[in-house]
C-alpha positions, 0 to 999 in steps of 0.5 A: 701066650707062653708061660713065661709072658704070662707069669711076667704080666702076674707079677707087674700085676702084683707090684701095681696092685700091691703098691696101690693096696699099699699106699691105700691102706697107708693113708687110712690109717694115718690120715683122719681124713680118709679113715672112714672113707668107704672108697678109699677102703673099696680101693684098698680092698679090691687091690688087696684081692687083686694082689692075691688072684696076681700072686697065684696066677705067677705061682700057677705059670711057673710051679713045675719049675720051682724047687721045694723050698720055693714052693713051699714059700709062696704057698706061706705068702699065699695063706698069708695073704688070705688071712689078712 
């Protein structure tokens, strides 16, 4: 696989993994159906964690190829998204 088809298929993992964690995280704060629902809370946290092992795989494939600023970004989102 190229780096390219890699850093492509991170990135749709990303978006679908940050959607889901999205959309999870959404309903257990606003419905008091599913605030206390452990699956709805596995669901979000593995999403979250997927979301994260996604966005370093896509920063990994292309980081020869990003600029300072880029770089210095996505390792921000990166800490960012381990301290949530």
């Amino acid at each position: 696989m190229d780096i390219d088809a890699a850093h492509r298929i991170a990135i749709i993992l990303h978006a679908a993994t940050s959607t889901v964690c999205s959309l999870a995280g959404i309903v257990l704060v606003v419905s008091t159906r599913f605030a206390t629902s452990r699956r709805l809370f596995a669901v979000y946290w593995w999403m979250l964690v997927g979301m994260v092992l996604s966005l370093v795989g896509a920063m990994v494939a292309y980081w020869n190829v990003y600029t300072p600023g880029s770089r210095l970004t996505f390792s921000g989102l990166l800490l960012l998204a381990l301290y949530m």
